[in-house]
NUTORDO-620641 format. One line per field, with one value per residue: residue number from 1; x, y, z negated of N, C-alpha, C in turn. Coordinates in steps of 0.001 Angstrom, whole numbers, plus 500000, padded with zeros to 6 digits. Layout:
<nuvos>
resi	(NUM; ...)
n_u	(X; ...)
n_v	(Y; ...)
n_w	(Z; ...)
ca_u	(X; ...)
ca_v	(Y; ...)
ca_w	(Z; ...)
c_u	(X; ...)
c_v	(Y; ...)
c_w	(Z; ...)
</nuvos>
This chain:
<nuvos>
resi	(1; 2; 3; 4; 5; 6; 7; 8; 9; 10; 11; 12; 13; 14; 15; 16; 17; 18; 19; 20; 21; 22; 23; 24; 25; 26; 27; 28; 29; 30; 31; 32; 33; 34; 35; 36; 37; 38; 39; 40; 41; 42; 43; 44; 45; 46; 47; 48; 49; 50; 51; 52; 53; 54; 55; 56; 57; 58; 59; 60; 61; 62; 63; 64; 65; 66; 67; 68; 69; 70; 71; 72; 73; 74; 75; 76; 77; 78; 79; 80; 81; 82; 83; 84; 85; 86; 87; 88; 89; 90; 91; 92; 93; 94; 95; 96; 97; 98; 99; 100; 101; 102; 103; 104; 105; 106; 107; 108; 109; 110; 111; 112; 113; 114; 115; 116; 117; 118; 119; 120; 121; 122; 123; 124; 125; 126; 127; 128; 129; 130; 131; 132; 133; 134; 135; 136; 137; 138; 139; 140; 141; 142; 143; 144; 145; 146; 147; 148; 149; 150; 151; 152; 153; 154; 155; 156; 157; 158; 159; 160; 161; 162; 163; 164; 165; 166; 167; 168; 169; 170; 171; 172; 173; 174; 175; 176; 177; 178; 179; 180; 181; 182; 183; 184; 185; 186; 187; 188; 189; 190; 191; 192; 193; 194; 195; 196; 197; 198; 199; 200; 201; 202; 203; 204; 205; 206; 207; 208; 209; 210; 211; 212; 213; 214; 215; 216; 217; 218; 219; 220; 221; 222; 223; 224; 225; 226; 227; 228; 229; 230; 231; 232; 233; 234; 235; 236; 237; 238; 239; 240; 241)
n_u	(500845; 500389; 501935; 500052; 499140; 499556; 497172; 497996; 497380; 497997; 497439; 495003; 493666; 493872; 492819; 490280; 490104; 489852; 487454; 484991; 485329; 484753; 482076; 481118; 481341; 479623; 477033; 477065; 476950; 474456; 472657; 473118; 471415; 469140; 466948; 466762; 464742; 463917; 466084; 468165; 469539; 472265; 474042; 476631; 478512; 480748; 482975; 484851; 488147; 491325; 492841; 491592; 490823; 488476; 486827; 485572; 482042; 479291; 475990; 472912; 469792; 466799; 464488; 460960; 461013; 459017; 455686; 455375; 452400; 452319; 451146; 451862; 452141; 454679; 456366; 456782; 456573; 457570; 455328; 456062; 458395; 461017; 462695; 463392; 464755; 467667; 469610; 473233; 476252; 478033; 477060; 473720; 472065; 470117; 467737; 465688; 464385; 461918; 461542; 460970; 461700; 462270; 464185; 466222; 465692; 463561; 462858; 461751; 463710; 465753; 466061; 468686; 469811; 470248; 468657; 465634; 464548; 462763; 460838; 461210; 463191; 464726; 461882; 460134; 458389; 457921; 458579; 462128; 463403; 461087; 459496; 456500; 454643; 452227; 449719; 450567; 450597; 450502; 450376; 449257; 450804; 453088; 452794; 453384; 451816; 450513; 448583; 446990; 447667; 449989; 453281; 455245; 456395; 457472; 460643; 460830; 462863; 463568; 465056; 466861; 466077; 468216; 470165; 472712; 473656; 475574; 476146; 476457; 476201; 474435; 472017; 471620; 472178; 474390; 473461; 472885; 473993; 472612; 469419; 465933; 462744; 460010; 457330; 454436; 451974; 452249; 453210; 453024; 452274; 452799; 451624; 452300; 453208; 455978; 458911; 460445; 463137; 464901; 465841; 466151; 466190; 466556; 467236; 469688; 471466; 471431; 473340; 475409; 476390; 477104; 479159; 480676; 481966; 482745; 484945; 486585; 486859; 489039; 490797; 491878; 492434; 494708; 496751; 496612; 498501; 501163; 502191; 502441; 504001; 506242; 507369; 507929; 509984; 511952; 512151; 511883; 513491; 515937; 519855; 520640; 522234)
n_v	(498804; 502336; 505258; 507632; 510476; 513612; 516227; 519940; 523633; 524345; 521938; 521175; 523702; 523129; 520874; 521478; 523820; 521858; 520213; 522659; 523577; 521222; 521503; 523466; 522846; 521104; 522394; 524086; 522386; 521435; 523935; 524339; 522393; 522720; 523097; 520360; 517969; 515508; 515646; 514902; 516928; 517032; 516229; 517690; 516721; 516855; 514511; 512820; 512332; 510202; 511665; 513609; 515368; 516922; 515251; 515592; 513827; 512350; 512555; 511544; 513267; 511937; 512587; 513272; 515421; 518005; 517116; 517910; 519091; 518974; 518012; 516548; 513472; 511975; 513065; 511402; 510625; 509461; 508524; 508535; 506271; 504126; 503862; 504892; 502515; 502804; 502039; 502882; 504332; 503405; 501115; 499747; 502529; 504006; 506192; 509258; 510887; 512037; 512632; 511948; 510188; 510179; 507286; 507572; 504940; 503616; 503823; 504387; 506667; 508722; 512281; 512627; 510649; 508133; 504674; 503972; 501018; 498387; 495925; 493618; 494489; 497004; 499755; 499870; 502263; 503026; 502590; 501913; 505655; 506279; 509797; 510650; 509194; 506828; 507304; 507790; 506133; 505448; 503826; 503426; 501197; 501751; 500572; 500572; 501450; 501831; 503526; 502089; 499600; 497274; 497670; 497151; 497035; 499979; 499384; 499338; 500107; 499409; 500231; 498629; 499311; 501585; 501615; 502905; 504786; 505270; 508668; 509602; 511703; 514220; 513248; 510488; 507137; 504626; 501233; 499625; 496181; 494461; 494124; 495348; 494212; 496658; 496178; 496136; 496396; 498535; 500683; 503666; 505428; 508650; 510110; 512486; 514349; 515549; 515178; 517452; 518599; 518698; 520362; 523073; 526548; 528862; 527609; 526943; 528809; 530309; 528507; 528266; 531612; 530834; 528906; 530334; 532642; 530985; 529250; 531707; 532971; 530522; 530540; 533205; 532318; 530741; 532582; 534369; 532025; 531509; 534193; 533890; 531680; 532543; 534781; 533486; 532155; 533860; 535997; 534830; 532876; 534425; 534867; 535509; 539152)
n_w	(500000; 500682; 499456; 497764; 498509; 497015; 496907; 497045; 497284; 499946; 501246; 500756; 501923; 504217; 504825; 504282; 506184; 508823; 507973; 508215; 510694; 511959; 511249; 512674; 515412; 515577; 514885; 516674; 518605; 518465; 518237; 521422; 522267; 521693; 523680; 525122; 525605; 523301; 521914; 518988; 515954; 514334; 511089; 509260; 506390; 503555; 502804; 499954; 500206; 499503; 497230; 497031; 498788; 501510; 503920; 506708; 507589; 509444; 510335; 511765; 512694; 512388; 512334; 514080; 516911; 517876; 519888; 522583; 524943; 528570; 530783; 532771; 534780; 534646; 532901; 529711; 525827; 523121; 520245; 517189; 515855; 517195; 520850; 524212; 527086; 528569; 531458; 532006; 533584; 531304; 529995; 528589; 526995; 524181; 524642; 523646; 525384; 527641; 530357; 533105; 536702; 540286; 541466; 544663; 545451; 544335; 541643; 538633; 536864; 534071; 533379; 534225; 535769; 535139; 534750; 533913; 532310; 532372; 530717; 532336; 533720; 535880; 536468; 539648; 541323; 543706; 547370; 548480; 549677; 549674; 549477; 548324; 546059; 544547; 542334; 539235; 536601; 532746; 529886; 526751; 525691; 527038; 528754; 532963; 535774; 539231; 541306; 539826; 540150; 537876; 537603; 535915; 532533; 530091; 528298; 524835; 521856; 518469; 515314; 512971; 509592; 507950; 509489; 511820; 514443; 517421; 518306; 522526; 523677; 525693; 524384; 524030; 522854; 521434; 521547; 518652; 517407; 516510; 517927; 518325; 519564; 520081; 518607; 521252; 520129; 518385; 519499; 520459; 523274; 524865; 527614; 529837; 528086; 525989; 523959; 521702; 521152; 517859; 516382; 514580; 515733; 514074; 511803; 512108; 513283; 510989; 509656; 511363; 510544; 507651; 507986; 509806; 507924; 505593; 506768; 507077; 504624; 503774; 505676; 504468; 501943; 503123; 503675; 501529; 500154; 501817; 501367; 499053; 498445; 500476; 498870; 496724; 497091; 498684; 497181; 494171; 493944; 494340; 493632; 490566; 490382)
ca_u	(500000; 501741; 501900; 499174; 499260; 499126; 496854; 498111; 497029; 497840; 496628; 493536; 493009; 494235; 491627; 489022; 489628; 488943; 485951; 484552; 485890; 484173; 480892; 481050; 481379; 478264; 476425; 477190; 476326; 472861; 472314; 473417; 470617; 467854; 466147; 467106; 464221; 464157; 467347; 468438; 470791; 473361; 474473; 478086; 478727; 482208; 483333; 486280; 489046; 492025; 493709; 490682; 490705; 487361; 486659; 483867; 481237; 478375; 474640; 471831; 468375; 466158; 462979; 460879; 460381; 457406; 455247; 455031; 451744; 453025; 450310; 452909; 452315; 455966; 456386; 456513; 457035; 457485; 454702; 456698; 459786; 461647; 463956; 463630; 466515; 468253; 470951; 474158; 477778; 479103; 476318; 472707; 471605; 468868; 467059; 463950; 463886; 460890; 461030; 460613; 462262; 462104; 465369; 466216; 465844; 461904; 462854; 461988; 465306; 465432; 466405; 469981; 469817; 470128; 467842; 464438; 464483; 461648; 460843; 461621; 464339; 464245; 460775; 460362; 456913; 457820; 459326; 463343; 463145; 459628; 459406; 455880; 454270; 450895; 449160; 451360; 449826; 451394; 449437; 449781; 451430; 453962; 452579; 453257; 450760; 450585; 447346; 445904; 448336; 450904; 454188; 456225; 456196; 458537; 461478; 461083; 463442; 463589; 466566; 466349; 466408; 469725; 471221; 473608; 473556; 476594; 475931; 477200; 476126; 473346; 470499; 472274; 473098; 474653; 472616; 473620; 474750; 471240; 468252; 464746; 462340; 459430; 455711; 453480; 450582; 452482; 453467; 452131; 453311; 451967; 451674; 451972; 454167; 457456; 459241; 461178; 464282; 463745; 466557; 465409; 467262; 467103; 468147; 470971; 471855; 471885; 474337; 476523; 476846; 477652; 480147; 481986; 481816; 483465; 486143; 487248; 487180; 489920; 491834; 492320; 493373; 496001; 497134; 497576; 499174; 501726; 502348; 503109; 505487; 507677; 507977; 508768; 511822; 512852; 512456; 512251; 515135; 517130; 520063; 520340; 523237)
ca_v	(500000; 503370; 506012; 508476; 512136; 514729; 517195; 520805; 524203; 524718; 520502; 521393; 524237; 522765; 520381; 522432; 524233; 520933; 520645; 524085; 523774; 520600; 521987; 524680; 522359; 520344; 523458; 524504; 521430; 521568; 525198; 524008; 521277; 523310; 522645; 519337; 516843; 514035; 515435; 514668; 517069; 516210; 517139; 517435; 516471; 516528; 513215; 513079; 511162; 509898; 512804; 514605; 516222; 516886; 515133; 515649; 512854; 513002; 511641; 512003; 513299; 510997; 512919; 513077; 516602; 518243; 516747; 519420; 518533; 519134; 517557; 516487; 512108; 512069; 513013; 510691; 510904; 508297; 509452; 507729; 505438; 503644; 504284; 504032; 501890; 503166; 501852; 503819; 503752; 502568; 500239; 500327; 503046; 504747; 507900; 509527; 511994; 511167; 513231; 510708; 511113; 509133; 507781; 507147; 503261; 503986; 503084; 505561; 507423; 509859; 513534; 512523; 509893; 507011; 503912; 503473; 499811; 497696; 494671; 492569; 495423; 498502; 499777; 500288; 502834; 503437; 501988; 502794; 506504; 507348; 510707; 510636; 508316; 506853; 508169; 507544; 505919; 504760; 503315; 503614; 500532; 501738; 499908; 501282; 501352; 502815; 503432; 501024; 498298; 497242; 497487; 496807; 497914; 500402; 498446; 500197; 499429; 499878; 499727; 498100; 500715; 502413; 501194; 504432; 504526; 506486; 509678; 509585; 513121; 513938; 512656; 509209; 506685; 503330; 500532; 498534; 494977; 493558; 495205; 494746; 494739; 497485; 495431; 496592; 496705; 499742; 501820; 504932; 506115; 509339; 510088; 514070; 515128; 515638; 515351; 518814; 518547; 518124; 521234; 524534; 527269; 529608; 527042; 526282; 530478; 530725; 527680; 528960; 532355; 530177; 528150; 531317; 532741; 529753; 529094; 533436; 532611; 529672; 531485; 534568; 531612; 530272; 533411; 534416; 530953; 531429; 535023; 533322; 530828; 533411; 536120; 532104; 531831; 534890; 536800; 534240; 532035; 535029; 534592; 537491; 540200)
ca_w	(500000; 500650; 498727; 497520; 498924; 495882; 497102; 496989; 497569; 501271; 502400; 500295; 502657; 505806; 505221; 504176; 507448; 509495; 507663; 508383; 512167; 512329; 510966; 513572; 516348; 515614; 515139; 518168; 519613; 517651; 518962; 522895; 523082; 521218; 524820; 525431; 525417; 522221; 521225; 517849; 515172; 513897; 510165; 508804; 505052; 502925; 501708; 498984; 500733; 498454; 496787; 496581; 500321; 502336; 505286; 507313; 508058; 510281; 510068; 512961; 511986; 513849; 512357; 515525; 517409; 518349; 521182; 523467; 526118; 529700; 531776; 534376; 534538; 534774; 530965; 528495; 525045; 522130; 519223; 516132; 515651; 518811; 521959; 525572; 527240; 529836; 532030; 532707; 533989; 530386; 529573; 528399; 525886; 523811; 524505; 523884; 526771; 528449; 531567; 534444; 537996; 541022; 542375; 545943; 545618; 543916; 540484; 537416; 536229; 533157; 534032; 534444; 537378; 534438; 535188; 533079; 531542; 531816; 530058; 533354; 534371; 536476; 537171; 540954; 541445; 544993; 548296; 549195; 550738; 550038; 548930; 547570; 545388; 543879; 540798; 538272; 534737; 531640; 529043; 525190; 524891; 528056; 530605; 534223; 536915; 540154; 541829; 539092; 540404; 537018; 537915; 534656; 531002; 529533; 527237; 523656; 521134; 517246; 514894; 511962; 508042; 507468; 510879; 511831; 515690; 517619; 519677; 523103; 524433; 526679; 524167; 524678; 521755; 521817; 520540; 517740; 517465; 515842; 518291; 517976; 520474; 519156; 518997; 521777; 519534; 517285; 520035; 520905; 524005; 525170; 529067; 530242; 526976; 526169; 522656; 521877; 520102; 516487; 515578; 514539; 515586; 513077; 510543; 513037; 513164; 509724; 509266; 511711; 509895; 506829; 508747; 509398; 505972; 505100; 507295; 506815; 503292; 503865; 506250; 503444; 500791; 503181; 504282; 500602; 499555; 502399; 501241; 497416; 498990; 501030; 497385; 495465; 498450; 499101; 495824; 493111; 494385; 494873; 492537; 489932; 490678)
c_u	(500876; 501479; 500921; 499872; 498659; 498536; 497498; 497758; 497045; 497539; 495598; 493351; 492960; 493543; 490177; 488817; 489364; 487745; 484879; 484577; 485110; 482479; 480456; 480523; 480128; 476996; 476132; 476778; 475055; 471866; 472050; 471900; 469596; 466698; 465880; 465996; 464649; 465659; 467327; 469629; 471251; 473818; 475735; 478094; 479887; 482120; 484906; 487150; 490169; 493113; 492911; 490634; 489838; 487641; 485327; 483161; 479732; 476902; 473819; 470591; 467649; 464955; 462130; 460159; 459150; 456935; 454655; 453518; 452170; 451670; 451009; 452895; 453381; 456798; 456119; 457165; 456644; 456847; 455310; 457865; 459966; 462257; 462961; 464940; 466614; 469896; 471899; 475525; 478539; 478001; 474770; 472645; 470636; 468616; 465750; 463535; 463124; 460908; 461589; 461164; 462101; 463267; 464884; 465605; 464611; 461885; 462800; 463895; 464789; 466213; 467675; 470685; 469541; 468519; 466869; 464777; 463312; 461919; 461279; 463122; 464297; 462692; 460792; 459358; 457117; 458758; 460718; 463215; 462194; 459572; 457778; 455352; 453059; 450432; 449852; 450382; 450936; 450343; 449695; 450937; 452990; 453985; 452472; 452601; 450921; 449501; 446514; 446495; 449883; 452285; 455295; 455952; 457693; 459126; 461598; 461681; 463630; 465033; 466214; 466983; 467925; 470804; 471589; 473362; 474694; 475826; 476618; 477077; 474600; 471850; 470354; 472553; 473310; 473945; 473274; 473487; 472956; 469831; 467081; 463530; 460679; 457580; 454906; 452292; 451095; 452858; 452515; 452631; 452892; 452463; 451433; 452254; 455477; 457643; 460443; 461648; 464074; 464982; 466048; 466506; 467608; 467660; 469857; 472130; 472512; 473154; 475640; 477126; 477431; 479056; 481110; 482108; 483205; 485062; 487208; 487570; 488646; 490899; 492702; 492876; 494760; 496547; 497988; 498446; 500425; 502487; 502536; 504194; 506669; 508170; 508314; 510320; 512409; 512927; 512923; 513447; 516193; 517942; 520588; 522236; 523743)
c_v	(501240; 504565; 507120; 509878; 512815; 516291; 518603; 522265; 524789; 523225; 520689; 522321; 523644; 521693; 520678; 523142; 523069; 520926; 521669; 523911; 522595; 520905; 522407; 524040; 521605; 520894; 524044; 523729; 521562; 522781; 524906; 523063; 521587; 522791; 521581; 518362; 515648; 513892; 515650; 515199; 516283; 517263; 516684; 517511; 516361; 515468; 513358; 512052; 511318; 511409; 513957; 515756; 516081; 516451; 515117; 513887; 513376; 512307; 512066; 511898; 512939; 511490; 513060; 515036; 516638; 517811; 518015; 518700; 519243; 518765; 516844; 514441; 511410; 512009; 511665; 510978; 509617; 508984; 508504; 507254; 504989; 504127; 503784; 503817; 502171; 502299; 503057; 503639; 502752; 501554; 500398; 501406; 503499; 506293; 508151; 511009; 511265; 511983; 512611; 511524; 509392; 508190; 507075; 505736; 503381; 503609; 504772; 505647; 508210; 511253; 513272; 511595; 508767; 506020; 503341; 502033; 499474; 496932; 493335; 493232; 496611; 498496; 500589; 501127; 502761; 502491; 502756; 503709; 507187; 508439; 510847; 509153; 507968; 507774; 507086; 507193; 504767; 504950; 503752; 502260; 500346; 500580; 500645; 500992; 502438; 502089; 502322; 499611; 498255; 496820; 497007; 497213; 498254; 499243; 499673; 499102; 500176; 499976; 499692; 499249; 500731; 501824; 502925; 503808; 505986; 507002; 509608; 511176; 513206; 513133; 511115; 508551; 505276; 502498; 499732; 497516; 493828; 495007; 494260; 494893; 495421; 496383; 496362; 496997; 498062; 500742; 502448; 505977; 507429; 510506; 512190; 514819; 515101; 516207; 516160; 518404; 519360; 519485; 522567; 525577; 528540; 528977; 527170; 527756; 530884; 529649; 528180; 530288; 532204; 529786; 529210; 531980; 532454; 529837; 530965; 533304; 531544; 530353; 532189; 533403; 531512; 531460; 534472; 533420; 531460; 532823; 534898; 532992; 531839; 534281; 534538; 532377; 532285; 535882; 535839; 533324; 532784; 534904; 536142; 538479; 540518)
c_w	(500000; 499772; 498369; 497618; 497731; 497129; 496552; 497335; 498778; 502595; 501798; 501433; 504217; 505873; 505191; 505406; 508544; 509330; 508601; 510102; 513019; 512289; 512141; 514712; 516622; 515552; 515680; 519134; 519669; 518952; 520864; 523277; 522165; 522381; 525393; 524759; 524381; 522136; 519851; 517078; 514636; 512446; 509846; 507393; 504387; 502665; 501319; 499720; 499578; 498445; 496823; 497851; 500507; 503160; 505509; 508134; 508292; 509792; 510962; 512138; 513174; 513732; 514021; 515362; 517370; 519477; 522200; 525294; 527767; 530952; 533137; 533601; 534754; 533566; 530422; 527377; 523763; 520637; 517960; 516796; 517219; 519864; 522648; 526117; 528537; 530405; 532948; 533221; 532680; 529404; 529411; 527203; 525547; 524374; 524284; 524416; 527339; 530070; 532729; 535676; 538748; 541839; 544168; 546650; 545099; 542484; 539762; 536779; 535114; 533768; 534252; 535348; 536396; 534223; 534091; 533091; 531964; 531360; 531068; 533990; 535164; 537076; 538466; 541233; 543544; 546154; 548263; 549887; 550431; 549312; 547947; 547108; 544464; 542686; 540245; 536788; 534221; 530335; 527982; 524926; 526113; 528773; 531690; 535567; 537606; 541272; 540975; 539402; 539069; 537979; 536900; 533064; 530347; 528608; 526275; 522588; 520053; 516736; 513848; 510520; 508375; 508139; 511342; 513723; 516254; 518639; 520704; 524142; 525322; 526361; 524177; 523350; 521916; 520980; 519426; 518208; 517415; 516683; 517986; 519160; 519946; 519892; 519706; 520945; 518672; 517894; 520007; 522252; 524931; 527024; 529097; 528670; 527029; 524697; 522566; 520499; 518555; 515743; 515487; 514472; 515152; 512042; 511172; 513634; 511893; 509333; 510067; 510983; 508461; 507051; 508876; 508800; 505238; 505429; 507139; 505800; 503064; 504038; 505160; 502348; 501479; 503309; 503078; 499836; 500623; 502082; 499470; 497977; 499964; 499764; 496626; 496382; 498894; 498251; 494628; 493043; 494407; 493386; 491953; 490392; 489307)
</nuvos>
């Protein structure tokens, strides 16, 4: 085991300013995707690491946004718990952006080209090419029909209590190890909405003006710790005359 780091008054700050710097950054993220469809903040918390330093650790608030009605049968939005699964370049993942697109090949996409899931695998609504496409319906329990003909049923997926799930950007999270697949009978899946990111951005204003507060406050410690240590090493060392 190697040796324990004695905290001191300029690695106390120089981690305290990570901290703070990390805060900022997630705050900023927060703020950036205020607009961003069934996106989910993110909060930053100290934890004591050995020798009594802050490090920052993260946690996602999965509370669910507001359902914003849209009227557009393109929308969807998940009313409670669960993911929709998308396939992308670095595997499948969660999201709960519901805003539907058509790609080239006739398969539902989410706003970012990434390939809607069904329960059998990509849902196709349309032929290769065709620019328009039937009346669009989606059930409560995300079943997809077009013109009244079923074409597939969304893939919704749960995650089981006090499962942590990583962010990958873009409203995106990787699934865990142990998935679940969410009982048709408990969905709620609501057609011509759209679930609005669950951060509020005056909380997310005021934390930033905290955030730099904070970190100014640091700064001015190291700035007088560093302004001790030159009068210890260049006055108090000096030897007497």
């Amino acid at each position: 085991m190697g040796a324990s780091v004695r905290p001191n008054g300029m690695s106390s700050a120089a981690a305290a300013l990570r901290y703070w710097e990390r805060r900022q950054e997630v705050a900023s993220n927060n703020l950036a995707n205020v607009s961003t469809d069934g996106f989910k903040g993110q909060k930053v918390f100290a934890r004591m690491v050995e020798g009594a330093l802050p490090a920052a650790d993260e946690v996602t608030d999965f509370s669910q946004g507001t359902l914003n009605t849209t009227n557009n049968p393109r929308d969807v939005a998940l009313d409670g718990g669960g993911f929709f699964v998308v396939k992308t370049p670095n595997g499948e993942r969660y999201t709960r952006g519901g805003s539907l697109q058509v790609s080239d090949s006739g398969n539902l996409t989410d706003a970012s080209g990434n390939t809607i899931l069904g329960e059998n695998g990509p849902i196709r609504v349309a032929t290769p090419g065709q620019t328009q496409i039937g009346a669009l319906q989606i059930s409560r329990d995300g079943t997809v029909s077009v013109d009244n003909a079923e074409v597939g049923r969304l893939r919704i997926e749960t995650i089981p209590e006090k499962t942590t799930l990583s962010a990958e950007g873009s409203g995106l999270f990787i699934p865990p190890s142990t998935r679940k697949k969410a009982d048709p009978d408990l969905r709620i899946v609501r057609q011509g909405a759209l679930e609005q990111s669950n951060v509020t951005p005056i909380s997310e204003m005021v934390d930033m003006i905290s955030i730099q507060r904070a970190y100014s406050a640091v700064q001015k410690a190291v700035t007088t710790l560093d302004t001790v240590r030159e009068i210890a090493t260049t006055e108090l060392a000096r030897p007497a005359t």
